[in-house]
C-alpha positions, 0 to 999 in steps of 0.5 A: 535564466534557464539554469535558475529556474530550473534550481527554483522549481527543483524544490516543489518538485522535491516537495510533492509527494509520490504515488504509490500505486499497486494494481489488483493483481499485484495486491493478489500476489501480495496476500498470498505471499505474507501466508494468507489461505486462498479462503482468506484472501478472497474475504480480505482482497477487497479491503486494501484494493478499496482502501487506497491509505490502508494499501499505501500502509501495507506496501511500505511496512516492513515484510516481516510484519506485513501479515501482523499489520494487515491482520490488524487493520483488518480486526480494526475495520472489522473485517473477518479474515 
């Protein structure tokens, strides 16, 4: 019975979605490593640290555009880097 249940509940647990969670400082480190300036990053860290989808979008795009997609999100939210 226990092996059964276990086989039941096996696709829910497959089904809920995972967190993706990044702490301030870990979104500091981030800005600075796709190139942004030290004034720019003080302007722009507040933006994904109080977005929690735009962080999610920027943790999981690829690292070669990381920068390009942030930037974008940026202009989009009208924000100034």
């Amino acid at each position: 019975m226990t092996v059964s249940n276990a086989f039941i509940k096996l696709p829910i647990e497959l089904l809920k979605p995972t967190r993706l969670v990044a702490n301030e400082l870990e979104v500091w480190i981030l800005l600075e490593e796709i190139g942004l300036g030290d004034d720019a990053i003080v302007e722009a860290y507040v933006y994904p640290v109080n977005n929690p989808k735009k962080l999610k979008a920027l943790l999981t795009s690829p690292e070669a555009r990381c920068k390009n997609v942030f930037k974008l999100m940026m202009q989009m939210s009208n924000t100034t880097m």
